[in-house]
C-alpha positions in Angstrom: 17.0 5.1 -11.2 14.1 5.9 -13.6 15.5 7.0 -16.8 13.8 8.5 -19.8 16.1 8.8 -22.6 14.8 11.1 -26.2 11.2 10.2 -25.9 8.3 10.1 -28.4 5.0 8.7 -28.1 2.2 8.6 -30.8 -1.8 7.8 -29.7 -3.2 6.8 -32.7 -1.0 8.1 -35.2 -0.5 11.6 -33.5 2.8 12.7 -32.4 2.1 13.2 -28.8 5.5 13.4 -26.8 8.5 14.8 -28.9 11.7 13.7 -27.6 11.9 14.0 -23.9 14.7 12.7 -21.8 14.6 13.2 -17.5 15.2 11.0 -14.4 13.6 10.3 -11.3 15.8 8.6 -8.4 15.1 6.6 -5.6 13.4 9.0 -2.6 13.1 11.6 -5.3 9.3 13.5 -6.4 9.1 14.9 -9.5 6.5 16.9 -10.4 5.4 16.8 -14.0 3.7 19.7 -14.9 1.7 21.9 -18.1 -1.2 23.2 -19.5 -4.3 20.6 -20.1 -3.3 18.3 -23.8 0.6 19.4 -23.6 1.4 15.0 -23.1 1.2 14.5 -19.0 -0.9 11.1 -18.8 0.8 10.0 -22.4 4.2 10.0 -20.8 2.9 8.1 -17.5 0.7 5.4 -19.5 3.6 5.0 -21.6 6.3 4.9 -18.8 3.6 1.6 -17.9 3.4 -0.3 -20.8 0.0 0.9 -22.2 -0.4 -0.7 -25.8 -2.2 2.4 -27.0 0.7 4.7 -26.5 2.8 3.9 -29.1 6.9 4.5 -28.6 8.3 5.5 -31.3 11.8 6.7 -30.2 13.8 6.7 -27.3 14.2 4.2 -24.0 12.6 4.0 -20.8 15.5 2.5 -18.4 14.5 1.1 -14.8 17.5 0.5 -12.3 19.7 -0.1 -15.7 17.3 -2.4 -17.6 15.6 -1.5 -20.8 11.8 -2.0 -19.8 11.1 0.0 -23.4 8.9 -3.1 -24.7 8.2 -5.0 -21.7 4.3 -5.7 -21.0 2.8 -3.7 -18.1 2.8 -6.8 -15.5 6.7 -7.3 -16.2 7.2 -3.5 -15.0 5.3 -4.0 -12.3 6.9 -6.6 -11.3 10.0 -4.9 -11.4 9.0 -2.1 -9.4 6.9 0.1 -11.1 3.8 1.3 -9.8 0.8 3.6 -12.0 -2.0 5.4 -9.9 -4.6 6.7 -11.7 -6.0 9.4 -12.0 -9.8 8.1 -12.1 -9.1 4.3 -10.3 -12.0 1.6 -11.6 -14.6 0.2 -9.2 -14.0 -3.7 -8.8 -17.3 -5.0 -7.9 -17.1 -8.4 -5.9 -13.8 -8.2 -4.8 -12.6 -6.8 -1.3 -9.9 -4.6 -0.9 -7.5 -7.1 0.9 -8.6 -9.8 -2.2 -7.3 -7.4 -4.5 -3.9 -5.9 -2.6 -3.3 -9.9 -2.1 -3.6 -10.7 -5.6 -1.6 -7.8 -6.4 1.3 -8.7 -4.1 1.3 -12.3 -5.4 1.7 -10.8 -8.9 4.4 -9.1 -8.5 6.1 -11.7 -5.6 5.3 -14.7 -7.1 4.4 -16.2 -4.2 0.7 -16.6 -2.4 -0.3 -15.8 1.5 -3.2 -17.6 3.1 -6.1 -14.6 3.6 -5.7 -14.3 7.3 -2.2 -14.1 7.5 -2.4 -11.4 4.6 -5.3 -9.3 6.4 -3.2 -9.3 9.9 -0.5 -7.7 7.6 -2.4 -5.5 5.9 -4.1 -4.3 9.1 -0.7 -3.1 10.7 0.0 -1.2 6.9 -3.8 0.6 7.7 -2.7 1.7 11.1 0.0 3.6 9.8 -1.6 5.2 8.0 -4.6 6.1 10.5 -7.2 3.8 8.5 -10.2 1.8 9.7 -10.3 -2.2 9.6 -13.4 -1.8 8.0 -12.5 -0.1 5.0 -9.9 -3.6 3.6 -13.9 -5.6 3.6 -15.3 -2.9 0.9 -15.1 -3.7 -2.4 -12.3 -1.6 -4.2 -13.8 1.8 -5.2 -17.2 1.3 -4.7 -19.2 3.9 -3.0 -15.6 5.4 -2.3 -15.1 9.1 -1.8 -12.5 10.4 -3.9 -10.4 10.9 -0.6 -11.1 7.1 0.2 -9.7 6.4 -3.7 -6.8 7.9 -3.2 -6.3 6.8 0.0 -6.3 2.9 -1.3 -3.7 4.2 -3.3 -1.3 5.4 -1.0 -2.3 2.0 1.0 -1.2 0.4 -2.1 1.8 2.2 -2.2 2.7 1.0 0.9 2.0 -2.4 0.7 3.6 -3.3 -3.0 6.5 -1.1 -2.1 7.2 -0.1 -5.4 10.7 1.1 -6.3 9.1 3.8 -8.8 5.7 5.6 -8.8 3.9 7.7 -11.3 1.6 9.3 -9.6 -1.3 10.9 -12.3 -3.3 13.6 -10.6 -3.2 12.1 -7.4 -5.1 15.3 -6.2 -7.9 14.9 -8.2 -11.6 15.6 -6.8 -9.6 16.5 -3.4 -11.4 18.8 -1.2 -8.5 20.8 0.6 -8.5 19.0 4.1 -8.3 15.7 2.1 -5.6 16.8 0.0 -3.7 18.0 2.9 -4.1 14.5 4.8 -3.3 12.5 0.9 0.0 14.8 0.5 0.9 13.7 4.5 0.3 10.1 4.1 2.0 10.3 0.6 5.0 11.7 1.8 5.5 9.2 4.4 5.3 6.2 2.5 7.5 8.0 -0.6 10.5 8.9 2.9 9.6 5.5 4.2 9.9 3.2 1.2 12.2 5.1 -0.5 10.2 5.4 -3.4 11.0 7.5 -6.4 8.0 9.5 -7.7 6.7 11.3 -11.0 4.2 13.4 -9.6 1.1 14.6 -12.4 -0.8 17.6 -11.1 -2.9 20.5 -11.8 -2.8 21.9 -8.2 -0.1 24.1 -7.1 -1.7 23.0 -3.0 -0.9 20.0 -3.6 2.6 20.4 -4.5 3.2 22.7 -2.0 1.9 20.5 0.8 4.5 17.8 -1.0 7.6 19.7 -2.0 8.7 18.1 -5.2 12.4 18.1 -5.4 12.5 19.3 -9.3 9.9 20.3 -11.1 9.5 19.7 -15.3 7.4 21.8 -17.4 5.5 19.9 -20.5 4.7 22.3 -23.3 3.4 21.0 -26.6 4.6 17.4 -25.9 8.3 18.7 -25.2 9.7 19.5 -22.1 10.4 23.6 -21.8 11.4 24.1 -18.4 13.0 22.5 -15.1 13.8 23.8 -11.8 12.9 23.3 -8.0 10.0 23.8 -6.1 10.0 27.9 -6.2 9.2 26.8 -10.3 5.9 26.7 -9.5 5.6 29.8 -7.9 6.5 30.8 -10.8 3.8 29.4 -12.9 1.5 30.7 -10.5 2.4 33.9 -11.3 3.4 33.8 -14.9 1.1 30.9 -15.7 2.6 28.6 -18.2 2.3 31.1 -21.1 5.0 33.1 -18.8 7.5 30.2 -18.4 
């Protein structure tokens, strides 16, 4: 289990998140949601370890082990996996270079390029993908569709035991959402992967069916419920909730 015990987070010297405390289990999605500045992407870059985002209360616990102060490579090597909501071009490097550097950070252990790109073939064919697209280089020229789809491959590949997922929807059109919120919640049934899912796009969340949903206010969680929450806020908005 993820656990988030009485929270705060300070981004150069502002008090940002104010005492929070949720979990997210194995298999689970949680959707994360609020109104643009109310502390979304400061609870998932500090959940990974980002030096900026300063925790000054409170414990981040991951399958009963204090990760409060470990560095971002240590998480991820115990299972805990960040997706961006804007992911970086990596110019020069392929896609299966990267995934394969990736997996022997967190494994340890190396695979010879072959035998990795056979593997990583079969991982693309679940997920409907062309061959070609593990020879581009990571992001560039991508679609946003194609971005996020290298993060769901990713997903499926490092296996994560925890994902936070930050505006996984973003610069969607709607068939490409549809087909990212299928694909996702394969891998997430699949892998048995517990998600924190960041969004703006009540779509998007329908298409996935978050089991809980969390409502972020002012840096403080307000609200939580299950999916017919955000029918809610559609209707209400979230100065109604």
């Amino acid at each position: 289990m993820l656990e988030v015990n009485n929270l705060s987070v300070d981004v150069e010297d502002k008090h940002i998140v104010k005492d929070i405390s949720f979990t997210v289990k194995p298999g689970e999605i949680v959707a994360l949601l609020g109104p643009n500045g109310s502390g979304k992407s400061t609870i998932a870059y500090a959940l990974a370890g980002h030096p900026k985002y300063d925790v000054v209360q409170g414990k981040i616990i991951l399958d009963a082990k204090d990760i409060t102060k470990a560095k971002p490579h240590e998480r991820a090597k115990q299972g805990l996996f960040l997706g961006f909501q804007h992911p970086q071009e990596i110019s020069g490097v392929t896609v299966t270079n990267f995934l394969r550097m990736a997996v022997k950070a967190k494994t340890g252990k190396e695979q010879h390029v072959m035998e990795f790109y056979q593997q990583l073939k079969d991982k693309m064919k679940d997920l409907k993908m062309d061959e070609q697209f593990a020879l581009r280089y990571v992001n560039e020229g991508f679609s946003g569709g194609e971005k996020k789809r290298l993060e769901v491959l990713q997903l499926h590949v490092l296996q994560p035991k925890f994902a936070i997922l930050d505006e996984q929807d973003s610069g969607l059109d709607s068939t490409a959402m549809k087909t990212i919120a299928g694909l996702l919640k394969e891998i997430i049934k699949e892998n048995n992967i517990g998600v924190l899912l960041i969004s703006h796009y009540q779509k998007f969340l329908h298409y996935l069916k978050p089991d809980r949903v969390l409502v972020l206010k002012q840096g403080k969680l307000v609200k939580e419920g299950n999916a017919s929450l955000i029918d809610e806020i559609e209707k209400k908005g979230f100065d109604g909730i």
